[in-house]
MMTF fields as JSON, N, C-alpha, C and O atoms, coordinates in Angstrom:
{
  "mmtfVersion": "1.0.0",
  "mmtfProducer": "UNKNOWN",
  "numBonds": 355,
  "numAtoms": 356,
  "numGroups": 89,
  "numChains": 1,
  "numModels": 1,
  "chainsPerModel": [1],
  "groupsPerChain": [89],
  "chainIdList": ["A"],
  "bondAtomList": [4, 2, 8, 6, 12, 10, 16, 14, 20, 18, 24, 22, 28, 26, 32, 30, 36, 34, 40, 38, 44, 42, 48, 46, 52, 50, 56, 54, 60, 58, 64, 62, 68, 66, 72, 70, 76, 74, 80, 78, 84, 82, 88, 86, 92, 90, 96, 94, 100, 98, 104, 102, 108, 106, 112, 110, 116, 114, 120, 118, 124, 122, 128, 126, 132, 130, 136, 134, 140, 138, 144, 142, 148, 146, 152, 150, 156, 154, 160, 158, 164, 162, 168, 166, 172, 170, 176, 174, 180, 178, 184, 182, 188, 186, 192, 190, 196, 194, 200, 198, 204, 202, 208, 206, 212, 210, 216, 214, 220, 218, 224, 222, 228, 226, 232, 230, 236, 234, 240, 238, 244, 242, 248, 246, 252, 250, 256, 254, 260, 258, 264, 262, 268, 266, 272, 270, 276, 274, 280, 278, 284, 282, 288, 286, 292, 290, 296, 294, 300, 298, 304, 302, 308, 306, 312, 310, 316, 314, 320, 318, 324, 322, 328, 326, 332, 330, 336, 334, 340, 338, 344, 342, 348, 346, 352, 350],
  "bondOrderList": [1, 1, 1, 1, 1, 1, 1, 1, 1, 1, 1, 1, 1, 1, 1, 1, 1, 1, 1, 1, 1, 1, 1, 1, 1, 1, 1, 1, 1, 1, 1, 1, 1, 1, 1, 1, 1, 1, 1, 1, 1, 1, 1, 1, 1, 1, 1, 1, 1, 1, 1, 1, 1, 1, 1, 1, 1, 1, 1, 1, 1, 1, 1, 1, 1, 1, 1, 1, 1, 1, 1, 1, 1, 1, 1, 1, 1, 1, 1, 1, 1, 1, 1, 1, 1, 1, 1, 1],
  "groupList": [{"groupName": "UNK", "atomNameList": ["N", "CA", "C", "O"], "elementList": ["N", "C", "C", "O"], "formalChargeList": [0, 0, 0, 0], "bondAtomList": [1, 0, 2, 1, 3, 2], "bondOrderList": [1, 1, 2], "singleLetterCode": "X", "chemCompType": "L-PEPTIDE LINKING"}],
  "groupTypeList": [0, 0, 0, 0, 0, 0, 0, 0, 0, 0, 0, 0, 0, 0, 0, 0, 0, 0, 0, 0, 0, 0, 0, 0, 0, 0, 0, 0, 0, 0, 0, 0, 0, 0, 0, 0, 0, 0, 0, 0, 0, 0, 0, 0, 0, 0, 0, 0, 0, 0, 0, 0, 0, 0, 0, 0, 0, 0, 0, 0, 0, 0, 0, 0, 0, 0, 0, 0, 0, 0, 0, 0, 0, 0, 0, 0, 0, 0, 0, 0, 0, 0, 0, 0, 0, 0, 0, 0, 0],
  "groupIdList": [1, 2, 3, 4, 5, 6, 7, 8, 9, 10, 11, 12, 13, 14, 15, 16, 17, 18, 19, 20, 21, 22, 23, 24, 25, 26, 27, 28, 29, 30, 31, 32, 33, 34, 35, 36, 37, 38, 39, 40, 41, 42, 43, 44, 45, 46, 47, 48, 49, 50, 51, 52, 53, 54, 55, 56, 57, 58, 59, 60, 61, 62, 63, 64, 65, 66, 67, 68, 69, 70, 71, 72, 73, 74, 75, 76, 77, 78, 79, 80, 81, 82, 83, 84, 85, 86, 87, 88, 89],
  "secStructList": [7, 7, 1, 1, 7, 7, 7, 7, 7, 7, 7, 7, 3, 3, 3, 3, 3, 3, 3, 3, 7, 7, 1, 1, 1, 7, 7, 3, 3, 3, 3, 3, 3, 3, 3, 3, 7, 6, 6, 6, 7, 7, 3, 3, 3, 3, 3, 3, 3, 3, 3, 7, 5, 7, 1, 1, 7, 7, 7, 7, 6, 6, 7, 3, 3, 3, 3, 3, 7, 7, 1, 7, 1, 1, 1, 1, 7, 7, 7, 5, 3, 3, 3, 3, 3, 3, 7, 7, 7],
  "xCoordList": [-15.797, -16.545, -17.537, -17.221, -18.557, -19.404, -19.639, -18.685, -20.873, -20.243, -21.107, -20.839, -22.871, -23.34, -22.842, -23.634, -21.886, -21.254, -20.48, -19.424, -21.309, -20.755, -19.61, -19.513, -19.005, -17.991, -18.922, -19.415, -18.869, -19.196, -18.007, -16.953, -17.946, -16.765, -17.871, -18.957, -16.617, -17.294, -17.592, -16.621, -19.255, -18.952, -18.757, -19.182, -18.296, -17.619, -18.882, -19.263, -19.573, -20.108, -19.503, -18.629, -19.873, -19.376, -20.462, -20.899, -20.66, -21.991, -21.291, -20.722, -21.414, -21.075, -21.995, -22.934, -21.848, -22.401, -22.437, -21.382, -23.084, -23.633, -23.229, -24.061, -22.076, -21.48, -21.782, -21.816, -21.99, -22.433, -23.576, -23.564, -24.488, -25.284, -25.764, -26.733, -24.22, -24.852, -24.815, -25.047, -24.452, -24.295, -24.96, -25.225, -25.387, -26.532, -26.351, -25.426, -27.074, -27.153, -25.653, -25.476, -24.726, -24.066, -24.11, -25.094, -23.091, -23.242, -22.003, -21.464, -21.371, -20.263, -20.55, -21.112, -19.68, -19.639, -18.561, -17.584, -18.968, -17.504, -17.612, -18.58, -16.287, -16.597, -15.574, -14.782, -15.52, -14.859, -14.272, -14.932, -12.793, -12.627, -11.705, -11.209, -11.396, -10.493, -9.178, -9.287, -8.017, -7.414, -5.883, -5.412, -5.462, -4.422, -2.949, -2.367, -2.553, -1.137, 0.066, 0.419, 0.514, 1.794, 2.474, 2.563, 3.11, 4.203, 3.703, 3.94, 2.899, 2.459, 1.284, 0.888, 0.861, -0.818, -1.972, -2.679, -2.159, -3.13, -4.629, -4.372, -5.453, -6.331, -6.965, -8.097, -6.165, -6.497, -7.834, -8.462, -8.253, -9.823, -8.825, -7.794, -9.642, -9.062, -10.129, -10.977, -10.376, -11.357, -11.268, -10.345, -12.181, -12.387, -13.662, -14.785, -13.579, -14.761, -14.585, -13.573, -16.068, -16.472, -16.897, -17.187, -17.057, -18.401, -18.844, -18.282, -20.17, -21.385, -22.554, -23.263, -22.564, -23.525, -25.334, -26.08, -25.499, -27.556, -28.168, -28.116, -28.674, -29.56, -30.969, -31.792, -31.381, -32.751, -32.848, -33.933, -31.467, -31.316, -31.918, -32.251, -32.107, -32.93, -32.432, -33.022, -30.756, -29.857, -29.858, -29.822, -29.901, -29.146, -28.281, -27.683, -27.731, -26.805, -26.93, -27.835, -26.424, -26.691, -27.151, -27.12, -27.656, -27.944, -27.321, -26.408, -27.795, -26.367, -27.168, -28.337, -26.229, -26.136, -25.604, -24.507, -25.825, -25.227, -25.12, -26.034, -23.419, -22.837, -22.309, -22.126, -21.996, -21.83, -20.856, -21.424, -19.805, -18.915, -19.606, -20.518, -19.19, -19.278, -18.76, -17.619, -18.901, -18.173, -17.94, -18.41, -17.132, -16.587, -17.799, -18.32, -18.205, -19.609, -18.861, -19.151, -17.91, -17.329, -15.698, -15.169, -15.205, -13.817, -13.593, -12.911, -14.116, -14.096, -15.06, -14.647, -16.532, -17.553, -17.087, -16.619, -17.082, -16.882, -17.573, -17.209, -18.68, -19.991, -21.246, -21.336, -22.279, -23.507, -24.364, -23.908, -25.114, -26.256, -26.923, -27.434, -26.598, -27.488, -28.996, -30.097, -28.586, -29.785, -29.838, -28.811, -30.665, -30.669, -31.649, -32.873, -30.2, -30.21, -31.095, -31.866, -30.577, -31.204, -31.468, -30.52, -32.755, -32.627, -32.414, -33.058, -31.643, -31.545, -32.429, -33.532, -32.209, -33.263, -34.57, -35.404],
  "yCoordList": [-31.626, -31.893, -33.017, -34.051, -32.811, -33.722, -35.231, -35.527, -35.93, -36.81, -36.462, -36.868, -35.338, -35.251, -34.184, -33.803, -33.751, -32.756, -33.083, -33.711, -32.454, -33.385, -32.333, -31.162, -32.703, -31.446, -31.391, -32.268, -30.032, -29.386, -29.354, -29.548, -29.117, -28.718, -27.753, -27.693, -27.141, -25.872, -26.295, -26.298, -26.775, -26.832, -26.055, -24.949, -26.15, -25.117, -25.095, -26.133, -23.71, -23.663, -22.918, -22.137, -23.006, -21.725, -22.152, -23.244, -20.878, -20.434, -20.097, -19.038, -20.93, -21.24, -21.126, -20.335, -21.71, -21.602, -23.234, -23.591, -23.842, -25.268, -25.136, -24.514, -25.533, -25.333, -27.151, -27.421, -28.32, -29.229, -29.876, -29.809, -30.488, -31.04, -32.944, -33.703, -32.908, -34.831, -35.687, -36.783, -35.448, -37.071, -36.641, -35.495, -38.354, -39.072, -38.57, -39.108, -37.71, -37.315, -36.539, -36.277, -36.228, -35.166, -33.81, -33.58, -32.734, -31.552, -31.14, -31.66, -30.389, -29.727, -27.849, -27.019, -27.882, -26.22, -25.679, -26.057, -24.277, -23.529, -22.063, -21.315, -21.988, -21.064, -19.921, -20.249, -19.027, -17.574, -16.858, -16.454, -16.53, -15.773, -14.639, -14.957, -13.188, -12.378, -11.968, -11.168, -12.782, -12.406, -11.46, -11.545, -10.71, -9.691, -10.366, -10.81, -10.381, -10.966, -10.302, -9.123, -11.256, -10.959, -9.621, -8.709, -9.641, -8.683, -8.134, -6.958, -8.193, -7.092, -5.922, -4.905, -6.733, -6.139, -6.001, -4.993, -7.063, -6.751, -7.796, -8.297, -7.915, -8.686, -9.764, -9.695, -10.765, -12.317, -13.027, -13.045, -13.686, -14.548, -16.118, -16.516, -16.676, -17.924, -18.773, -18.618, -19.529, -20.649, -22.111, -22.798, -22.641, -23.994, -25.072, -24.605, -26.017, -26.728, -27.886, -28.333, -28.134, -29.019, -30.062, -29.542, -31.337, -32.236, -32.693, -33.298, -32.13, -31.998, -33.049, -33.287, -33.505, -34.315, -33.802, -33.336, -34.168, -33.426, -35.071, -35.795, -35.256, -36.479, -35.915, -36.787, -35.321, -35.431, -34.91, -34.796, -34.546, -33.875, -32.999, -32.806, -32.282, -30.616, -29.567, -28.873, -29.479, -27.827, -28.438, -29.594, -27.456, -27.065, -26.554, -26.177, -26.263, -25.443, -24.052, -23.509, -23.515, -21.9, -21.098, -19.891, -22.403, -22.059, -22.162, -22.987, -20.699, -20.305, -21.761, -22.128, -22.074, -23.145, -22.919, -22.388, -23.052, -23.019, -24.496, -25.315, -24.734, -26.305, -26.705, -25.607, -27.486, -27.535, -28.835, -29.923, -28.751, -29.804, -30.855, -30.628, -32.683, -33.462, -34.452, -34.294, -35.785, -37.045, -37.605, -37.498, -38.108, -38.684, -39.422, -40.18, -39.002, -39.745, -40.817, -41.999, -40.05, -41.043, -40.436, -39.712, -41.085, -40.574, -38.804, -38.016, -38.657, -37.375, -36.183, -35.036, -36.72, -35.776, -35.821, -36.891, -34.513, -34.165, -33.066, -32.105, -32.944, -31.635, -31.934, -33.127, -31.508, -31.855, -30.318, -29.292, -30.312, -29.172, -29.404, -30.278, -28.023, -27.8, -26.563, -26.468, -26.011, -25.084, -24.52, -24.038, -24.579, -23.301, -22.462, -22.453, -21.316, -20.148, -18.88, -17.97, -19.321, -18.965, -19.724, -20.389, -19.883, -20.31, -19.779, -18.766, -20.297, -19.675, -19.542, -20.014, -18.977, -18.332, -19.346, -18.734],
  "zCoordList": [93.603, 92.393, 92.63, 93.218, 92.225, 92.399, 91.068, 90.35, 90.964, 89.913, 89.052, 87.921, 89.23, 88.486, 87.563, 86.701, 87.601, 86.934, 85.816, 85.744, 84.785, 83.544, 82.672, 83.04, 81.832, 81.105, 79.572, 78.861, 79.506, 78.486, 77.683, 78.289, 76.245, 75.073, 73.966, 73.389, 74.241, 73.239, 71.735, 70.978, 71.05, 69.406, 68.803, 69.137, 68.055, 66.914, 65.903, 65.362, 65.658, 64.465, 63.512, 63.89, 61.913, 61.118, 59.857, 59.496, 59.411, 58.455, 56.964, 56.7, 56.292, 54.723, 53.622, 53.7, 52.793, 50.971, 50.421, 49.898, 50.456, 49.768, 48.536, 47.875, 47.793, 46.147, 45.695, 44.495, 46.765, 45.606, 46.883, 48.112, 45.908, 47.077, 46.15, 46.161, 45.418, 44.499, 44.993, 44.484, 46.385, 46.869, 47.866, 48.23, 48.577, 49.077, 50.731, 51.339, 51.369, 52.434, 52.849, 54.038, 51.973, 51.897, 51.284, 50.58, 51.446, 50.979, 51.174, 52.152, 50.584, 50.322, 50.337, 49.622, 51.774, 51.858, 52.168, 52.814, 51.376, 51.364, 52.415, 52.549, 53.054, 53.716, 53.266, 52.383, 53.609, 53.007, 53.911, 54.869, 53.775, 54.882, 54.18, 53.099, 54.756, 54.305, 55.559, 56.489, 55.205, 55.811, 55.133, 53.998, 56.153, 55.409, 55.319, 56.309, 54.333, 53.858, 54.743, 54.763, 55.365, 56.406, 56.169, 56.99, 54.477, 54.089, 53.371, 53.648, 52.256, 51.19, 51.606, 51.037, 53.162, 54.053, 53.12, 53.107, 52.314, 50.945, 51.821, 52.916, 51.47, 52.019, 51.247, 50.768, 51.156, 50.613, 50.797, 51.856, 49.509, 50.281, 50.559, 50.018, 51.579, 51.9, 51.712, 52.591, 50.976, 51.037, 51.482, 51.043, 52.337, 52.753, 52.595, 52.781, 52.372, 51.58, 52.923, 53.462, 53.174, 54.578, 53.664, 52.587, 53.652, 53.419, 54.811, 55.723, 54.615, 55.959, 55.842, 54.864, 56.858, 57.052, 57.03, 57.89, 55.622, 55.944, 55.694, 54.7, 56.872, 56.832, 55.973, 56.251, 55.443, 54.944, 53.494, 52.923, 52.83, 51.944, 51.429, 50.26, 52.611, 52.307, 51.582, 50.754, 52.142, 51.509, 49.753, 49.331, 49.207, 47.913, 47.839, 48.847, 46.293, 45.891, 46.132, 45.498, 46.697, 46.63, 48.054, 48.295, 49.034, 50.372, 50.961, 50.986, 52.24, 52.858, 54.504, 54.621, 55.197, 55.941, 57.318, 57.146, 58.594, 59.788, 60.0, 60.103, 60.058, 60.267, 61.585, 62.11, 62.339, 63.232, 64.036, 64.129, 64.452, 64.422, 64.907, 65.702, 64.377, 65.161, 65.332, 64.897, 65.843, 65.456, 63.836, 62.703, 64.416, 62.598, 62.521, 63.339, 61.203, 60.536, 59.238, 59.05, 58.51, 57.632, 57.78, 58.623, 56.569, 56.427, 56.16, 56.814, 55.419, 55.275, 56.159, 56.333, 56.723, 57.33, 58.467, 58.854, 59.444, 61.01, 60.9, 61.578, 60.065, 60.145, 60.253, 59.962, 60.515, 60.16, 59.934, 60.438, 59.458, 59.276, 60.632, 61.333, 60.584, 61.919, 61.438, 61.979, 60.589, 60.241, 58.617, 58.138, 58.08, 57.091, 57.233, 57.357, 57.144, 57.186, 56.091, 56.396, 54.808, 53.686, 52.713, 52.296, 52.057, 50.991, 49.44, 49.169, 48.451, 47.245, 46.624, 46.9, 45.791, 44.941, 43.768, 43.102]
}
């Protein structure tokens, strides 16, 4: 191994829904998933809510968002916006 050889880690992205955008260079997104119930095999929604880091307070409510893991920014943020995707209406 050499020393210019640096390690890569895989980021994790995942593409959500902006449901609050009131606070100050944050955003709150929810993501959606359908997974099938162990014993009944019915297909459940599972929901999860990020608070994401948007430095420029661009996203709104209603835009869909590509987030992207990162260092702890506060107690609660380990996201940041990395793109939007769509804007609402």
């Amino acid at each position: 191994m050499s020393e210019n050889t640096e390690k890569r880690r895989n980021i994790k992205t995942r593409t959500g829904v902006v449901v609050s955008d009131r606070m100050n260079k944050t955003i709150v997104v929810q993501l959606d998933k359908l997974v099938m119930h162990p014993i009944y095999k019915k297909f459940v929604r599972r929901r999860v809510k990020y608070k994401v880091h948007d430095e420029g307070n661009e996203a709104r409510v209603g835009d869909t968002v590509l987030i992207e893991e990162t260092r702890p920014i506060s107690r609660h943020k380990r996201w940041r916006v990395k793109s939007i995707t769509h804007r609402a209406a």
